[in-house]
N, CA and C atoms as a LAMMPS dump frame, in Angstrom:
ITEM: TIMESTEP
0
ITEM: NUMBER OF ATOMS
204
ITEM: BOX BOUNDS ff ff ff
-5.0000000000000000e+02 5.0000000000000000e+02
-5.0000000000000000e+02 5.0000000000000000e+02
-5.0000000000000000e+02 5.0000000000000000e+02
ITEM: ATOMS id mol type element x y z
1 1 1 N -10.128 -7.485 6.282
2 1 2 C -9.925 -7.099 4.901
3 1 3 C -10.222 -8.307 4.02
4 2 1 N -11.169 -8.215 2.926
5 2 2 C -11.759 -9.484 2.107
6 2 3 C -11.347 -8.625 1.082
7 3 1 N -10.926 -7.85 0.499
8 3 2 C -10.918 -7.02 -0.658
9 3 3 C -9.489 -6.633 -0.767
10 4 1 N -9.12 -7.064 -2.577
11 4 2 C -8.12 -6.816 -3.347
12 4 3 C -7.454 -5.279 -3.57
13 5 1 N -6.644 -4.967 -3.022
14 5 2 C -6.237 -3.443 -3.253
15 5 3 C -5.544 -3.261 -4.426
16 6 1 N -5.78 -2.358 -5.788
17 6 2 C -5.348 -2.729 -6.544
18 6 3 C -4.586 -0.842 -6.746
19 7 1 N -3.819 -0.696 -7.756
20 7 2 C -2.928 0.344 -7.701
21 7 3 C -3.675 1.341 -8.089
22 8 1 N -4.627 1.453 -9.093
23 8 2 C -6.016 2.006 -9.71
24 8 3 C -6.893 2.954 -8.35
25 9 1 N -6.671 1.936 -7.319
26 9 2 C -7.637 2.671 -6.33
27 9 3 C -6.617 3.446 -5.277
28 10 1 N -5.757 3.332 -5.662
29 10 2 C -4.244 3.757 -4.557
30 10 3 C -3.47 4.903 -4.623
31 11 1 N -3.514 4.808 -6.446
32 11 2 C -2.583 5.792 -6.777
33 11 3 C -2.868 7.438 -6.974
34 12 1 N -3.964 8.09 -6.319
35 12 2 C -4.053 9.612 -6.127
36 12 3 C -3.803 9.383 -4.257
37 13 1 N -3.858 8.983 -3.263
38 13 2 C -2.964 8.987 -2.048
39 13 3 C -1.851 9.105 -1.655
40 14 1 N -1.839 9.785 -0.93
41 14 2 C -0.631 10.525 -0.243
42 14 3 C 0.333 9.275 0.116
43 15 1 N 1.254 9.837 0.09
44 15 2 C 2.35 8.99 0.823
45 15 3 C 2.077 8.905 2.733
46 16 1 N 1.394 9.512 3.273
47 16 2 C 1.079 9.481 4.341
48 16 3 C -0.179 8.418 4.642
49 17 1 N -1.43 8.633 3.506
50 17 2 C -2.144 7.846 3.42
51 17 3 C -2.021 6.295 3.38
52 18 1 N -0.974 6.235 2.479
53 18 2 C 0.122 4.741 1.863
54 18 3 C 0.104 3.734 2.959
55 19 1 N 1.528 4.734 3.872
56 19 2 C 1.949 3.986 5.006
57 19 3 C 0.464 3.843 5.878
58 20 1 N -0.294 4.566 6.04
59 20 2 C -0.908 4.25 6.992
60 20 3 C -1.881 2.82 6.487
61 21 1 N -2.036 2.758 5.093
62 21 2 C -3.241 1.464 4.92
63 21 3 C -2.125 0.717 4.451
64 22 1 N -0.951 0.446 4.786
65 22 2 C 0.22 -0.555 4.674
66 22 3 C 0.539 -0.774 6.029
67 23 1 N 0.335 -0.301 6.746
68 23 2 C 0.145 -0.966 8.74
69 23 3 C -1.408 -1.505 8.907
70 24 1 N -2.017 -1.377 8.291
71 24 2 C -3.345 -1.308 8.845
72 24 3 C -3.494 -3.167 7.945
73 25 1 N -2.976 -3.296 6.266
74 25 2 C -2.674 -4.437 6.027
75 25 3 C -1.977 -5.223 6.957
76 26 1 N -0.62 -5.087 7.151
77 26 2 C 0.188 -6.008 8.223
78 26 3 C -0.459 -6.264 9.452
79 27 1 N -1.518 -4.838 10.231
80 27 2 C -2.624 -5.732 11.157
81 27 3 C -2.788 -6.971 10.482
82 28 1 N -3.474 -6.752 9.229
83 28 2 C -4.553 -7.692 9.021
84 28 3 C -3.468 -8.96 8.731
85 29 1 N -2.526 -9.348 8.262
86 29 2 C -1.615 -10.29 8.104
87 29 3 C -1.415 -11.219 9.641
88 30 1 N -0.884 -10.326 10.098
89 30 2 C -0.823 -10.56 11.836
90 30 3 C -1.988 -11.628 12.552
91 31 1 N -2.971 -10.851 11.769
92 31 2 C -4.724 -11.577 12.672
93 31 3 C -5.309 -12.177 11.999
94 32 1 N -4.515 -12.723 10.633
95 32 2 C -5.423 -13.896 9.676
96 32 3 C -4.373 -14.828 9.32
97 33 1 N -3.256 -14.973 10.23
98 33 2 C -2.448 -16.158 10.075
99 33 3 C -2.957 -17.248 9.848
100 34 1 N -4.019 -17.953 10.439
101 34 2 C -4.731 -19.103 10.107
102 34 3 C -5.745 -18.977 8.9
103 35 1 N -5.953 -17.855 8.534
104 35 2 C -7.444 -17.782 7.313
105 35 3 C -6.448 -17.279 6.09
106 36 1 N -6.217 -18.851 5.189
107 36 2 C -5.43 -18.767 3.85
108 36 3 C -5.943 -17.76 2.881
109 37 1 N -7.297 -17.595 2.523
110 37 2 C -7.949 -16.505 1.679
111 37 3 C -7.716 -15.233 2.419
112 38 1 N -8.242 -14.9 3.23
113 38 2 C -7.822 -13.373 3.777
114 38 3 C -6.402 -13.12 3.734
115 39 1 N -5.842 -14.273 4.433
116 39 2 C -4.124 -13.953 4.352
117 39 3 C -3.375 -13.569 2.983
118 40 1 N -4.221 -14.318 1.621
119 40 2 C -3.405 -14.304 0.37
120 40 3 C -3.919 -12.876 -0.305
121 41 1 N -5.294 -12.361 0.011
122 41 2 C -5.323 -11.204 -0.737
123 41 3 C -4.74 -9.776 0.33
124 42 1 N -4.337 -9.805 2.048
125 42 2 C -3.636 -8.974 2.402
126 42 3 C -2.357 -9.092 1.632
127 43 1 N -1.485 -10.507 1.477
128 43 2 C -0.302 -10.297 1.286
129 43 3 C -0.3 -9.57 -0.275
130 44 1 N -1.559 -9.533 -0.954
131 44 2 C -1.155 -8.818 -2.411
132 44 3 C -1.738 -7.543 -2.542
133 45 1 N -2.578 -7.386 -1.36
134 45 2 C -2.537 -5.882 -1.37
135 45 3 C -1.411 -4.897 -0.796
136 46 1 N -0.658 -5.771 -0.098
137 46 2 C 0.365 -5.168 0.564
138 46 3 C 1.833 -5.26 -0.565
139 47 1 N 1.434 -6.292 -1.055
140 47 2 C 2.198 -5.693 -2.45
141 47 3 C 2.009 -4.912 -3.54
142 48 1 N 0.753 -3.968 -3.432
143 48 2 C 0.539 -3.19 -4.701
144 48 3 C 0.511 -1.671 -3.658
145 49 1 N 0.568 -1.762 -2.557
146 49 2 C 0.56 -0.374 -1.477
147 49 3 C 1.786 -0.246 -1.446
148 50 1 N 2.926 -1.146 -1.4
149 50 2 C 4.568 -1.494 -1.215
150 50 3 C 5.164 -0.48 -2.793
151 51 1 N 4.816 -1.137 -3.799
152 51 2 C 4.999 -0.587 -4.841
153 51 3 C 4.534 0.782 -5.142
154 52 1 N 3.375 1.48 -4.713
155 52 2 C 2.832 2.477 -5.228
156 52 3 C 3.522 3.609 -3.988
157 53 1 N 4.169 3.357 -3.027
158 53 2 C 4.694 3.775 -1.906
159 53 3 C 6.053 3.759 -2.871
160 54 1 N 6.996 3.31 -3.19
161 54 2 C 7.964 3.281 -4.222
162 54 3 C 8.469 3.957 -5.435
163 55 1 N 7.228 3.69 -6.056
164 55 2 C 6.663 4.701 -7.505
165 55 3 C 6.488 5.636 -7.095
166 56 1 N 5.963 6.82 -6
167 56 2 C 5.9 7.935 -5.536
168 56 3 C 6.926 8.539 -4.899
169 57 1 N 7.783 7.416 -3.841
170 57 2 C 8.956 8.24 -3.874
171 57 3 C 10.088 8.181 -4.775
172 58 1 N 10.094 7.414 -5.734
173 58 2 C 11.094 7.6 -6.96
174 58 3 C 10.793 9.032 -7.484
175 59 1 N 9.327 9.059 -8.035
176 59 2 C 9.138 9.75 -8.429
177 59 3 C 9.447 11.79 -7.997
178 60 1 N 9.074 11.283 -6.84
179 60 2 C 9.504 13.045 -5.98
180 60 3 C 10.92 13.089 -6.085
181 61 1 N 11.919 11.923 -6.036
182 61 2 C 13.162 12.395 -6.181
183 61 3 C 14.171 12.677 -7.57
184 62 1 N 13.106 11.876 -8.241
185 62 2 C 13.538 12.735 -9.704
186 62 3 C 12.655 13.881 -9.956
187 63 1 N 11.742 14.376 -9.892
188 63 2 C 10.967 15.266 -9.875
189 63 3 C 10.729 16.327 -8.792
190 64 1 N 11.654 16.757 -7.755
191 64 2 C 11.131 17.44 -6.861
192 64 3 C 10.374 18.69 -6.862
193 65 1 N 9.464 18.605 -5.645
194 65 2 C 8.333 20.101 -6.439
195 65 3 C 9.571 21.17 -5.664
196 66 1 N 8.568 22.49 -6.582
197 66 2 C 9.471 23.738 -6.847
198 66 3 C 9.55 24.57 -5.537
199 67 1 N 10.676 25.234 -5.295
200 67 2 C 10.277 25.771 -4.042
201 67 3 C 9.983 26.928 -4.186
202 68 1 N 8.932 27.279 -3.037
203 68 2 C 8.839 28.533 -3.038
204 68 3 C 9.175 29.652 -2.429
């Protein structure tokens, strides 16, 4: 991962989608312990996937959809 994840490109994904490219970051954390640039833009994409994972479930629990 060389590329900035920003909330813009995040935020129509599922909460299923979320978690899954928020493990797939922590791979990449895991396997670029030594490479400071790769390591600094996983750790801030994994903070804008952390948050938008957050903002969605706040959101469903003040908002829950309707049942049918």
């Amino acid at each position: 991962m060389s590329q900035l994840i920003t909330r813009n490109e995040i935020e129509d994904l599922c909460e299923g989608e979320l978690q899954s490219k928020f493990y797939a970051i922590m791979n990449d954390l895991i396997r670029t312990q030594n490479w400071q640039n790769e390591r600094a833009l996983a750790l801030a994409s994994l903070e804008t996937v952390q948050a938008e994972l957050n903002r969605k479930r706040a959101l469903k629990s003040t908002y829950p959809a309707p049942r049918s």
